[in-house]
ROMARLUM-298487 format. One line per 8 residues: for each residue x, y, z of N, C-alpha, C. Coordinates in nm, 3 decimals. Example, Ala and Ser with C-alpha at 12.3 -4.5 7.8 and 13.67 -1.06 7.14 Angstrom:
<nodes>
1.319:-0.569:0.780:1.230:-0.450:0.780:1.320:-0.330:0.780 | 1.285:-0.225:0.708:1.367:-0.106:0.714:1.290:0.003:0.787
</nodes>
This chain:
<nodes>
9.570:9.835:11.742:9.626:9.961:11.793:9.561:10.078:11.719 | 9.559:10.175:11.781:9.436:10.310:11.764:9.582:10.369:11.638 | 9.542:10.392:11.545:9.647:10.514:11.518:9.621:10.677:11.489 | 9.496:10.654:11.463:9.455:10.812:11.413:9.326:10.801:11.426 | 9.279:10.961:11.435:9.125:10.974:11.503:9.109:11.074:11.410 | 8.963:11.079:11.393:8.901:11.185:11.335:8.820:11.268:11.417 | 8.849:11.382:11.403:8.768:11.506:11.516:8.703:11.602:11.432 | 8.563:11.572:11.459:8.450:11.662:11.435:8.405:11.750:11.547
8.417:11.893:11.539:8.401:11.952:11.614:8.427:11.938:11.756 | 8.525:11.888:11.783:8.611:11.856:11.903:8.582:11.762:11.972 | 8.471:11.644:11.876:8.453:11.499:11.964:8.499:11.403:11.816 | 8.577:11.296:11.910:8.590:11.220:11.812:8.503:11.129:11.795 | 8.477:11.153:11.653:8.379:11.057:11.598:8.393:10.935:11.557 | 8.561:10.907:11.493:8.551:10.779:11.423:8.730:10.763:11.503 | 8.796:10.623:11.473:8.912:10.613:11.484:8.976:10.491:11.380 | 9.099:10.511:11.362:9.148:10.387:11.236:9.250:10.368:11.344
9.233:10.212:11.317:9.339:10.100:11.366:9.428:10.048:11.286 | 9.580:10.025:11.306:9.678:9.960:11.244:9.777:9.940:11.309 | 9.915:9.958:11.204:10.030:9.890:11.278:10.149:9.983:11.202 | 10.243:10.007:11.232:10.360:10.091:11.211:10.505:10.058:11.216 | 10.562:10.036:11.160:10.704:10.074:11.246:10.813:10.157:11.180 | 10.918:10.164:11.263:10.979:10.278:11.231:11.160:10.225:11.255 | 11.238:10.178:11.198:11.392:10.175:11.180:11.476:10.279:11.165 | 11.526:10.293:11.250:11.659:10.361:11.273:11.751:10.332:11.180
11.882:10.407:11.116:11.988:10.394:11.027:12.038:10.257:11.040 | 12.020:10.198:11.176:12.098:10.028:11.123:12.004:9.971:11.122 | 11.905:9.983:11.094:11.773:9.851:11.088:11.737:9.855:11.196 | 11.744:9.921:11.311:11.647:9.873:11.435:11.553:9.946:11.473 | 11.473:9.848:11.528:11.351:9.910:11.552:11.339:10.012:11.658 | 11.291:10.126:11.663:11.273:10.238:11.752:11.134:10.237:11.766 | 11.025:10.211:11.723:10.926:10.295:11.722:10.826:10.210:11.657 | 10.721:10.137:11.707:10.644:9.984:11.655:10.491:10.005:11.699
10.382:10.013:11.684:10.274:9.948:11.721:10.176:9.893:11.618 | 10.117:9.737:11.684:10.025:9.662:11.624:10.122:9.555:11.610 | 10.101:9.515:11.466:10.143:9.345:11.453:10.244:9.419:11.337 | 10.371:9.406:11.340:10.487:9.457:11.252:10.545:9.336:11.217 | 10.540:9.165:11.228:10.602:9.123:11.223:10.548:8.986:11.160 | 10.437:9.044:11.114:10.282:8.925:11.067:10.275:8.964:10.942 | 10.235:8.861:10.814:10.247:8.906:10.725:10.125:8.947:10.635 | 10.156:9.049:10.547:10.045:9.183:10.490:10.068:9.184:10.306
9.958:9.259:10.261:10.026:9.317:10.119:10.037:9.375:10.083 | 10.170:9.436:10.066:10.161:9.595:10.042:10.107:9.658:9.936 | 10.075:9.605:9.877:9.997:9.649:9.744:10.082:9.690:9.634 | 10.092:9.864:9.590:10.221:9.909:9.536:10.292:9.934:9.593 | 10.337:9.950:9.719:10.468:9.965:9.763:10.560:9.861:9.754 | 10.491:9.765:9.673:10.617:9.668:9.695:10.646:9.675:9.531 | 10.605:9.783:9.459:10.688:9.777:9.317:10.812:9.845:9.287 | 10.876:9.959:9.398:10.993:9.998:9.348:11.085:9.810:9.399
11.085:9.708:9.481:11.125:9.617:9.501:11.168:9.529:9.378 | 10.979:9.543:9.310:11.018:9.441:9.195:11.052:9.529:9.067 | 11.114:9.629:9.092:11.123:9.722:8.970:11.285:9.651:8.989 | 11.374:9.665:9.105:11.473:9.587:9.100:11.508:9.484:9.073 | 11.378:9.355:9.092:11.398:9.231:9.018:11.386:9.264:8.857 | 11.375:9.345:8.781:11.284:9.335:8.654:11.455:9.395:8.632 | 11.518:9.472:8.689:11.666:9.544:8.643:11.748:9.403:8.705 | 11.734:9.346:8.771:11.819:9.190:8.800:11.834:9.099:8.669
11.692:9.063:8.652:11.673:9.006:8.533:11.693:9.078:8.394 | 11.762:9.159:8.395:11.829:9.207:8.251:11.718:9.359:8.212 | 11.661:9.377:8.241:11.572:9.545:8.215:11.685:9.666:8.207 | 11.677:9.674:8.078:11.732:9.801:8.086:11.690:9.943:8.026 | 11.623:10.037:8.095:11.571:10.130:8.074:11.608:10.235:7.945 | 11.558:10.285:7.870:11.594:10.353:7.746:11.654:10.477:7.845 | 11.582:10.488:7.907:11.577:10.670:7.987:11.591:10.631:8.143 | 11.707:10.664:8.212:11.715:10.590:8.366:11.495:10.667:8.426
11.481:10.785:8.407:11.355:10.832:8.444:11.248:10.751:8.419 | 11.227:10.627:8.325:11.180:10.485:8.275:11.136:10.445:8.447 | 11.232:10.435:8.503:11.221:10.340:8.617:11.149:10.427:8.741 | 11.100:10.542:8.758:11.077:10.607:8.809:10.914:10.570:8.796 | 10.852:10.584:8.667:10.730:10.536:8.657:10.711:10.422:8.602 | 10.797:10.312:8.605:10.815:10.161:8.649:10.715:10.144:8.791 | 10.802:10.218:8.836:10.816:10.151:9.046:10.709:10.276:9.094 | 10.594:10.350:9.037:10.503:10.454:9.062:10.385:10.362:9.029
10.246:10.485:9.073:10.154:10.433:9.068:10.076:10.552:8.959 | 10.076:10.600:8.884:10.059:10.722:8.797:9.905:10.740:8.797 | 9.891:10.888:8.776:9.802:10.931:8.807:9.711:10.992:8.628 | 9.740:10.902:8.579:9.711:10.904:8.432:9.715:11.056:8.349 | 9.851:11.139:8.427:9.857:11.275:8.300:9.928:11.197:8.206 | 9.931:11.333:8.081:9.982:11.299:7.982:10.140:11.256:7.976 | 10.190:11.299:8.020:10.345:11.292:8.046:10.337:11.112:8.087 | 10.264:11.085:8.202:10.265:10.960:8.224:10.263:10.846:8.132
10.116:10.891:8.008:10.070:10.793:7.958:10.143:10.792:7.816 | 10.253:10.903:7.786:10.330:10.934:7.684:10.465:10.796:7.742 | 10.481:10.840:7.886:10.601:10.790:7.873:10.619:10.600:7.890 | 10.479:10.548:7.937:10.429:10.414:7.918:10.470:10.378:7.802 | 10.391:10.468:7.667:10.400:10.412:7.578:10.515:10.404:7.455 | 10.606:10.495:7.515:10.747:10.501:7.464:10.854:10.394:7.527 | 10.790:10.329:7.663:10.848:10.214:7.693:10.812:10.090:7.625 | 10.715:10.087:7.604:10.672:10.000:7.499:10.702:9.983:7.352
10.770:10.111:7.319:10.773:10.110:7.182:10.898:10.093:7.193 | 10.959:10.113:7.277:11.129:10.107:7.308:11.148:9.925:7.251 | 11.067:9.818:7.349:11.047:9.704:7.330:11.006:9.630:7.221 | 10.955:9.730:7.154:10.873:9.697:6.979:10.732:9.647:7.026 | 10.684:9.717:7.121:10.504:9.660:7.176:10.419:9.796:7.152 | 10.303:9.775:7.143:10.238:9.904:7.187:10.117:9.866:7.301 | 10.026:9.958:7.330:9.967:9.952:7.428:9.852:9.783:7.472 | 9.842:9.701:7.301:9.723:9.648:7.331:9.865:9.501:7.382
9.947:9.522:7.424:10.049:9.401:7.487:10.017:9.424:7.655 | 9.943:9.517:7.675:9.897:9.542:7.828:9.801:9.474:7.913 | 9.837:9.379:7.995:9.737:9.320:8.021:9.679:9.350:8.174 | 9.693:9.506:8.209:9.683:9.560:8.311:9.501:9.585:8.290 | 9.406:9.592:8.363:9.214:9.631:8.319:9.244:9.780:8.262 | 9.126:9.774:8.194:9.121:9.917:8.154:9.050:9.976:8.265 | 9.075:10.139:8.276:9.104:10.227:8.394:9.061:10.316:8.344 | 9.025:10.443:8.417:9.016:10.598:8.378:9.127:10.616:8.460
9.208:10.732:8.439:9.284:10.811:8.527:9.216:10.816:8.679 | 9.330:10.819:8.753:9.331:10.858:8.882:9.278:10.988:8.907 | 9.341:11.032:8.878:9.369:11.187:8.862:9.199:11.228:8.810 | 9.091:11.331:8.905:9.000:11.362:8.829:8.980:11.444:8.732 | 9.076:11.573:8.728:9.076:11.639:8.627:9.130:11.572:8.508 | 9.189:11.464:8.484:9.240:11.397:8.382:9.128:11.314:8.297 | 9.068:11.256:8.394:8.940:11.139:8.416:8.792:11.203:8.318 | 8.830:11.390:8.366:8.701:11.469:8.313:8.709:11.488:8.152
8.868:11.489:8.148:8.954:11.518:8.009:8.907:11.404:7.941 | 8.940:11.308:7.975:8.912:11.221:7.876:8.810:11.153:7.815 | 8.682:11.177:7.980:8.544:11.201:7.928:8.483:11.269:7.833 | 8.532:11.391:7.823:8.459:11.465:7.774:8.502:11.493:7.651 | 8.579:11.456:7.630:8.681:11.417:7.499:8.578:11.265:7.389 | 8.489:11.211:7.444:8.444:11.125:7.444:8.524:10.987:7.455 | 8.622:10.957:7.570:8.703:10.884:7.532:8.646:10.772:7.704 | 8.722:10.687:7.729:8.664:10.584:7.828:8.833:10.520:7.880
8.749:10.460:7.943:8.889:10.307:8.031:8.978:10.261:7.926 | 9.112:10.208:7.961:9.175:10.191:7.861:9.291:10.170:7.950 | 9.392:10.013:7.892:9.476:9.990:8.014:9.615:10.133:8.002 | 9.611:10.166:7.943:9.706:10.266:7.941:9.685:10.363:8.024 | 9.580:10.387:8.098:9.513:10.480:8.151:9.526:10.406:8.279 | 9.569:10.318:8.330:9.569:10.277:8.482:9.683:10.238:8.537 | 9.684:10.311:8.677:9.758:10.341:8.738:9.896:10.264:8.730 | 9.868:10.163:8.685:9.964:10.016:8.702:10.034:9.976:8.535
10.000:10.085:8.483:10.060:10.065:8.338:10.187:10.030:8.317 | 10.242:10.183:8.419:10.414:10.163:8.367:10.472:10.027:8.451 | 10.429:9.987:8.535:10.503:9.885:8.606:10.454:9.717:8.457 | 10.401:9.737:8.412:10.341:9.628:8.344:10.409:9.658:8.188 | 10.431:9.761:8.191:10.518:9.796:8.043:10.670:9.759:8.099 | 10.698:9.759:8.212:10.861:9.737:8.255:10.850:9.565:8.255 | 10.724:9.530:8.320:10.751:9.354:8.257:10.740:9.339:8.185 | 10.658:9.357:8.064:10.669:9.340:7.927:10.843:9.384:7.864
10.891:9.448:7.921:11.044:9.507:7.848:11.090:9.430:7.904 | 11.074:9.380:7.990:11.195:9.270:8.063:11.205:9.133:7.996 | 11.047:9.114:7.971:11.036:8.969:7.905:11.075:8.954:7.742 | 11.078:9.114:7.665:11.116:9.053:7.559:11.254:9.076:7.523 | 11.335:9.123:7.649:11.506:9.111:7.660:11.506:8.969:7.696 | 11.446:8.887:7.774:11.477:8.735:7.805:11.428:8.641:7.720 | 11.346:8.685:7.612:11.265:8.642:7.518:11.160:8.538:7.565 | 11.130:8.599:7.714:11.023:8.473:7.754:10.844:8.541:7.667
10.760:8.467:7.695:10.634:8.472:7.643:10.530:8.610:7.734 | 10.479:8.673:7.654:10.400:8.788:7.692:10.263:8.774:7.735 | 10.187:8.675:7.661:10.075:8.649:7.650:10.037:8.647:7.824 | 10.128:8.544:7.881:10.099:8.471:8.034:10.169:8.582:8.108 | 10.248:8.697:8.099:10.354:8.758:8.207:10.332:8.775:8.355 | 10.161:8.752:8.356:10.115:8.773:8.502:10.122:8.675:8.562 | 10.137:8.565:8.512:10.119:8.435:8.583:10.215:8.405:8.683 | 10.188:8.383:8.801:10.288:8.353:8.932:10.378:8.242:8.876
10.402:8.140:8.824:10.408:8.069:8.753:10.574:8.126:8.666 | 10.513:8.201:8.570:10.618:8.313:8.513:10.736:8.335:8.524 | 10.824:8.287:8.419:10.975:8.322:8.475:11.023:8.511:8.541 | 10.948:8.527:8.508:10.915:8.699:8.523:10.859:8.717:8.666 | 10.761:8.641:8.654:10.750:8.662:8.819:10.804:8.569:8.939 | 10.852:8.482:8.870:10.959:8.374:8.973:11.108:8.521:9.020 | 11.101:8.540:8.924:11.232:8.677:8.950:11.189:8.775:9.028 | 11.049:8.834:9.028:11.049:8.949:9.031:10.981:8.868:9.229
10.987:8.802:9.236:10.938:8.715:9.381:11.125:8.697:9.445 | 11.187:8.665:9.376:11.282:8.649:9.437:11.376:8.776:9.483 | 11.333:8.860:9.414:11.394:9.009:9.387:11.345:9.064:9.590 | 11.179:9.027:9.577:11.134:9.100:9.678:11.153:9.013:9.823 | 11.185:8.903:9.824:11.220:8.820:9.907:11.397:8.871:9.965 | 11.442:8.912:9.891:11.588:8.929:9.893:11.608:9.040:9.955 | 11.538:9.161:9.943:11.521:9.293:9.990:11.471:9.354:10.096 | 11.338:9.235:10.115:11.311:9.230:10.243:11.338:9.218:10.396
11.436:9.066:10.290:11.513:8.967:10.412:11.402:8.844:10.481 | 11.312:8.821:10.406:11.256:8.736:10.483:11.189:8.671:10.351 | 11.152:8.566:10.340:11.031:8.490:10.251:10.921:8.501:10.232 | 10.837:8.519:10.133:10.731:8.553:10.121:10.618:8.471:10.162 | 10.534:8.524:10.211:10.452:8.420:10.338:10.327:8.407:10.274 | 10.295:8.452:10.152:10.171:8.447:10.021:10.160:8.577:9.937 | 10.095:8.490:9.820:10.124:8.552:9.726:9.987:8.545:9.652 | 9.925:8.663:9.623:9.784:8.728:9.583:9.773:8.760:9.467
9.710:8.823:9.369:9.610:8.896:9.277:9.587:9.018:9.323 | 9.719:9.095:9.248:9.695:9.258:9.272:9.575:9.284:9.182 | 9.538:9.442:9.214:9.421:9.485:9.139:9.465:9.513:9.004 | 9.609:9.532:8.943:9.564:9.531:8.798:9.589:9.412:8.780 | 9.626:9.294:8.866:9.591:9.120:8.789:9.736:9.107:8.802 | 9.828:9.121:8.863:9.984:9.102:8.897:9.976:9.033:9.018 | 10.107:8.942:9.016:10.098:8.880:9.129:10.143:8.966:9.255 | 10.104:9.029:9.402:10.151:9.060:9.498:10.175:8.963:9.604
10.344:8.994:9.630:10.419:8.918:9.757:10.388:8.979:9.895 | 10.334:8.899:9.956:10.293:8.961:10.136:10.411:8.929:10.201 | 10.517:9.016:10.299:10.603:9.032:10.349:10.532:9.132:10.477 | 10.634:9.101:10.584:10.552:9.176:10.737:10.597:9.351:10.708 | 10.576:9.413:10.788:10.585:9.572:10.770:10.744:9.580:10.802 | 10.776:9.518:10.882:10.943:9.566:10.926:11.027:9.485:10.830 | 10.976:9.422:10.717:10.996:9.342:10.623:11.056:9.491:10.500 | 10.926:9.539:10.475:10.902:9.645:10.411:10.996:9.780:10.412
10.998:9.759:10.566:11.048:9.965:10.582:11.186:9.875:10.571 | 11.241:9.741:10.585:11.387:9.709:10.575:11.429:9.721:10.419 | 11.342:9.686:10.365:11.364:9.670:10.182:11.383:9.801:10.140 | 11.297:9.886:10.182:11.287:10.070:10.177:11.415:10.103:10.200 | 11.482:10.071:10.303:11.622:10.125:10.398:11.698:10.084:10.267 | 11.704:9.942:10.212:11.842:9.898:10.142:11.843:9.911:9.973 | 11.701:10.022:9.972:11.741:10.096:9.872:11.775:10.201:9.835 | 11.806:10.299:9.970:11.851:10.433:9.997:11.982:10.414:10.043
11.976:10.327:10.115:12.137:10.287:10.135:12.252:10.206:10.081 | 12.184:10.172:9.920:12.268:10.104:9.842:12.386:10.197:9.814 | 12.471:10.093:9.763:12.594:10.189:9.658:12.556:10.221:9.552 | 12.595:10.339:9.552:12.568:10.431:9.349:12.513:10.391:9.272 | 12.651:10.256:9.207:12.597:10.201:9.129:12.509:10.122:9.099 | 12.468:10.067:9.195:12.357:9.938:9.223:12.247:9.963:9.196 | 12.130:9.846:9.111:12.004:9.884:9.068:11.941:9.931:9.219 | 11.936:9.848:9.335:11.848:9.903:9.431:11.902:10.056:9.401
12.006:10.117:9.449:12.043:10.285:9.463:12.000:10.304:9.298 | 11.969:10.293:9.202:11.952:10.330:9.086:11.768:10.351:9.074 | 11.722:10.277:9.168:11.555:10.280:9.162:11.502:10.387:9.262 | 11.614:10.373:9.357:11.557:10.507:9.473:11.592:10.642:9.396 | 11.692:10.667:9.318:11.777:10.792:9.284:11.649:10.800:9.186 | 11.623:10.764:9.079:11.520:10.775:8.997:11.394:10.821:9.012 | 11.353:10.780:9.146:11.238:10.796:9.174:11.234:10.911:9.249 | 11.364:10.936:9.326:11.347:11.038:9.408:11.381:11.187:9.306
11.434:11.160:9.208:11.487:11.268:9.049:11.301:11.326:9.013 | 11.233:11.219:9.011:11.089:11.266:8.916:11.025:11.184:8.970 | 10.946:11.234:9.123:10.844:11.225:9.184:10.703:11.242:9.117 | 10.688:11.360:9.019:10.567:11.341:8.970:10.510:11.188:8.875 | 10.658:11.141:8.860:10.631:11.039:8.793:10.588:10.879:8.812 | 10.615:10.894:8.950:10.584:10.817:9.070:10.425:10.803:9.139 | 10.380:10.927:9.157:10.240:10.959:9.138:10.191:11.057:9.087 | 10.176:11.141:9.078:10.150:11.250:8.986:10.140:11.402:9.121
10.093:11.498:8.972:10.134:11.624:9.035:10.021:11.683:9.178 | 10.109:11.696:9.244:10.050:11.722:9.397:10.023:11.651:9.471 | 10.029:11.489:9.391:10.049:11.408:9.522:10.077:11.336:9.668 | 10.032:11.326:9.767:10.168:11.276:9.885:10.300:11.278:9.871 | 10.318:11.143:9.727:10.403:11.099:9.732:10.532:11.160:9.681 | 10.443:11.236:9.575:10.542:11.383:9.541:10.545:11.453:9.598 | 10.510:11.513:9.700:10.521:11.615:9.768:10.592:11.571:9.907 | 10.600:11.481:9.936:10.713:11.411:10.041:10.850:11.408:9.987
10.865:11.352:9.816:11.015:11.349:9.773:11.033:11.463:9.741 | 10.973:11.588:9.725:11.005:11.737:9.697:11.045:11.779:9.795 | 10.964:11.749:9.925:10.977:11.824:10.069:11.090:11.789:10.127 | 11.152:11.715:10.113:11.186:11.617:10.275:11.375:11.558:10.151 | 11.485:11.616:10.114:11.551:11.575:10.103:11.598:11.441:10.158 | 11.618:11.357:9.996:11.669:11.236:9.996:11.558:11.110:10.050 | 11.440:11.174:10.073:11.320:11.069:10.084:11.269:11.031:9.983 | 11.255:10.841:10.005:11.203:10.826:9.913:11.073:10.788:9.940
10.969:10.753:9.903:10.808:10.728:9.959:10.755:10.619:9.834 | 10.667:10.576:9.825:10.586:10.477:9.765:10.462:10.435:9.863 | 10.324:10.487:9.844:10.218:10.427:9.857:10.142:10.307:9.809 | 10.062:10.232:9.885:9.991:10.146:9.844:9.867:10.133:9.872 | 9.766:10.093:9.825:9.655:10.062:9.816:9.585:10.017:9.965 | 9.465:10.011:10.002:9.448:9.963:10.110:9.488:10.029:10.236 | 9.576:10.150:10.259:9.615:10.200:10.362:9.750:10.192:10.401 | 9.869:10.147:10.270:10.019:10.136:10.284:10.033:10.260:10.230
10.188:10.251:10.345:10.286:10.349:10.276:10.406:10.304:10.359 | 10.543:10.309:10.206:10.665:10.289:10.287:10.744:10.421:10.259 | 10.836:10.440:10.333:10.919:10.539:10.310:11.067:10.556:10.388 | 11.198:10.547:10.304:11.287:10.580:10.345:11.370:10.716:10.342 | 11.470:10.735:10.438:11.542:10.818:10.404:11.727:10.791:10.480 | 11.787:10.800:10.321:11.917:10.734:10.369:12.029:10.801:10.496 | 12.033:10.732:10.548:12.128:10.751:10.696:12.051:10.782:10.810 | 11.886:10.770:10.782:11.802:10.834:10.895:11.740:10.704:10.950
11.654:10.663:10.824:11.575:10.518:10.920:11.497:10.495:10.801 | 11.334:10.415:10.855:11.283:10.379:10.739:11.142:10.392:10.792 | 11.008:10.424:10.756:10.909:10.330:10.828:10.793:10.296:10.720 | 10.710:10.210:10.791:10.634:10.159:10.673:10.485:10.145:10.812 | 10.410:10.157:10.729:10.226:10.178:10.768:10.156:10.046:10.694 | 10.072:10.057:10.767:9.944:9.947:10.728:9.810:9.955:10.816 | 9.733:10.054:10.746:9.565:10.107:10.794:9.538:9.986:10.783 | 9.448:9.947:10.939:9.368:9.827:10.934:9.227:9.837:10.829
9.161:9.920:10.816:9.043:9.873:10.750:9.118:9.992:10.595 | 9.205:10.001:10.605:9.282:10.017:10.423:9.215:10.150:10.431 | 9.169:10.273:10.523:9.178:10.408:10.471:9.281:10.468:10.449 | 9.287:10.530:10.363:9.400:10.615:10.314:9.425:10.792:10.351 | 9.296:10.810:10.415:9.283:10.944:10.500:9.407:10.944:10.617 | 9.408:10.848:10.659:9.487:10.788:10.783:9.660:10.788:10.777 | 9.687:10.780:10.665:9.823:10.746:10.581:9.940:10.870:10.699 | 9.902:10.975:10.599:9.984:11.055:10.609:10.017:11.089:10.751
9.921:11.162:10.860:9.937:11.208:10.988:10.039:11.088:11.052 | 10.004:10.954:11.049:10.046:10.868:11.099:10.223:10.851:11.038 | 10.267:10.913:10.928:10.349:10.873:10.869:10.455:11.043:10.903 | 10.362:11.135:10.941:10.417:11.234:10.976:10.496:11.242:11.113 | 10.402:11.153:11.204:10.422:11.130:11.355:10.574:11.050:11.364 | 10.547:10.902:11.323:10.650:10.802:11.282:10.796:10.917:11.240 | 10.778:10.975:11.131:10.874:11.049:11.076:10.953:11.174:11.166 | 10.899:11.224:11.228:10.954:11.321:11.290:11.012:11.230:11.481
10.969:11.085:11.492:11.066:11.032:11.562:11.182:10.979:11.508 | 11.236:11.008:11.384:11.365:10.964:11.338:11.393:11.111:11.344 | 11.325:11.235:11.387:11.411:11.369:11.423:11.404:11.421:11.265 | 11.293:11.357:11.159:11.285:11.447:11.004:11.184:11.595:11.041 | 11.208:11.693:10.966:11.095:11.788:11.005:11.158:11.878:10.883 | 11.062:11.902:10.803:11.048:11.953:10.681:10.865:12.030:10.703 | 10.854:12.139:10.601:10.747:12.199:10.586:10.625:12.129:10.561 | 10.654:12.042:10.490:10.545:11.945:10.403:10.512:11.868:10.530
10.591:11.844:10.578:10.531:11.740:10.715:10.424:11.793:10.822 | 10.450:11.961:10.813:10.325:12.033:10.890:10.221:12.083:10.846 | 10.244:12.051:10.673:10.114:12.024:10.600:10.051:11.890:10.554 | 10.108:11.796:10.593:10.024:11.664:10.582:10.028:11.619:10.694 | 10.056:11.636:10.819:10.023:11.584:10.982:9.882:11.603:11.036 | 9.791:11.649:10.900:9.621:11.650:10.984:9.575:11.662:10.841 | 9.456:11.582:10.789:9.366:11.598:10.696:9.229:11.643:10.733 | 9.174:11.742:10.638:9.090:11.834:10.709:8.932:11.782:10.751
8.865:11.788:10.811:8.717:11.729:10.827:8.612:11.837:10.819 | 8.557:11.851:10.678:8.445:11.969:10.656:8.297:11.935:10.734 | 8.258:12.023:10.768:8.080:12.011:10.791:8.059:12.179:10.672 | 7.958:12.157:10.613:7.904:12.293:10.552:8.023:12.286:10.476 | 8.094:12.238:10.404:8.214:12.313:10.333:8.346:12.414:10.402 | 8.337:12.361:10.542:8.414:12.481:10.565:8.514:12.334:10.699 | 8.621:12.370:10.730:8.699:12.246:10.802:8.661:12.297:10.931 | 8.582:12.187:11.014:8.572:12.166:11.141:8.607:12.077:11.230
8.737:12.018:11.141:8.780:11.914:11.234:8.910:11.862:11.160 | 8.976:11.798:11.215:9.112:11.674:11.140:9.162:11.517:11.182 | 9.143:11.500:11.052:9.215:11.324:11.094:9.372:11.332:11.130 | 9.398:11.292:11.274:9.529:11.352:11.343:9.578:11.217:11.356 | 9.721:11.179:11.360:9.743:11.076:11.470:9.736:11.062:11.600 | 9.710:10.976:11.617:9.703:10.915:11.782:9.831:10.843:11.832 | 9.898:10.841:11.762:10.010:10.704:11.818:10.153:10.827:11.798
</nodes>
């Protein structure tokens, strides 16, 4: 299925294919195209999920804001890479217990900083830190072993599999080698935007409602400043969002619906318009949505075109 086109000077030049769907306040589907029901990996969107298995299995955050860049994908500012390592120290670890690759920041002005600083890659510096400092805190409240924590195998990740199986509502149909070396659970898209829904629509007290409230409190911390993903939970009251790699994005909002994306060939240009379209058929319409419903297409430096949705 076509979802979004790119227009150069009023011919389209290129188009991205995927799949969508979109849930209404009781879980049903309104709004679907492609394969929604086949199973995918969401990459990071499926870590605010296992940020809830890691609070199942006994995690308990020094600072509830902990869990915010737990279940994020950080964009290596300082604030970020401060607050990694105060989770770690919370645990009695410091950074070299990370067994996430070493990384430069996301973030290029950060990336230039630390270049030019004469400084390099370093797992603290990638994107996937804080979620890997929240398993490390989890494992040495259960006093299981650190060395192995990635291992599918893993009492850590036997939990944090069962966590995302549970949320979903369906079983996990395989299980991969994320890019910082974590195991990722493939669950279908209506799998996804359902897990999204029943963490906006938890009760108060409940870790699921405790991982959405968090995240939706300190968005920059989730991805960093000016992000999508921050700039959707700024814009758009009571949304929560989480991107992934490859061309995901899920996003709920409680009492409205849910939907979740998956770019067939994993562009991420594609994300947003498509997620703008989806969104404003659950009747959302916020400012931010009429600034991320087209990404711009330069010739000469100057925009002569936009990646729009089609669907």
């Amino acid at each position: 299925m076509i979802l979004a086109e790119v227009v150069r000077s009023g011919f389209v030049e290129s188009v991205h294919h995927g799949s969508v769907v979109v849930l209404d306040a009781d879980g049903r589907t309104v709004a679907a195209a492609g394969d929604v029901t086949g199973p995918f990996f969401p990459r990071s969107s499926n870590k605010p999920l296992q940020t809830v298995g890691m609070l199942r299995a006994g995690l308990r955050p020094a600072e509830p804001a902990d869990l915010a860049l737990i279940s994020g994908s950080h964009f290596g500012e300082p604030f970020h890479v401060a607050r990694v390592r105060r989770i770690l120290a919370t645990a009695g670890l410091d950074e070299t217990a990370l067994r996430c690759p070493p990384s430069l920041p996301l973030s290029e002005d950060e990336r230039d900083i630390v270049l030019r600083g004469g400084g390099g890659a370093t797992p603290v510096l990638m994107n996937c830190s804080g979620k890997h400092a929240g398993m490390l805190a989890t494992c040495v409240v259960n006093g299981w072993s650190l060395e192995d924590y990635r291992d599918v195998k893993h009492p850590l990740q036997v939990a944090l599999a069962a966590a995302v199986s549970d949320l979903a509502g369906e079983p996990i149909a395989a299980t991969g080698v994320d890019g910082c070396g974590a195991p990722v659970f493939a669950v279908s898209l209506t799998a996804l935007a359902r897990g999204f829904q029943r963490l906006v629509d938890a009760p108060p007290a409940s870790f699921e409602r405790l991982v959405a409230d968090t995240m939706r409190a300190g968005p920059e911390l989730v991805a960093g400043t000016g992000q999508d993903d921050t700039r959707l939970m700024h814009g758009v009251p009571g949304l929560l969002a989480k991107g992934g790699a490859e061309g995901v994005v899920a996003v709920a909002v409680a009492g409205v619906g849910a939907v979740a994306i998956k770019v067939a060939d994993g562009a991420m240009r594609a994300r947003m318009p498509v997620l703008v379209s989806a969104l404003r058929r659950l009747g959302v319409s916020a400012p931010v949505l009429d600034q991320l419903e087209t990404v711009p297409v330069l010739g000469g430096g100057v925009r002569v075109g936009e990646v729009r949705s089609a669907w």
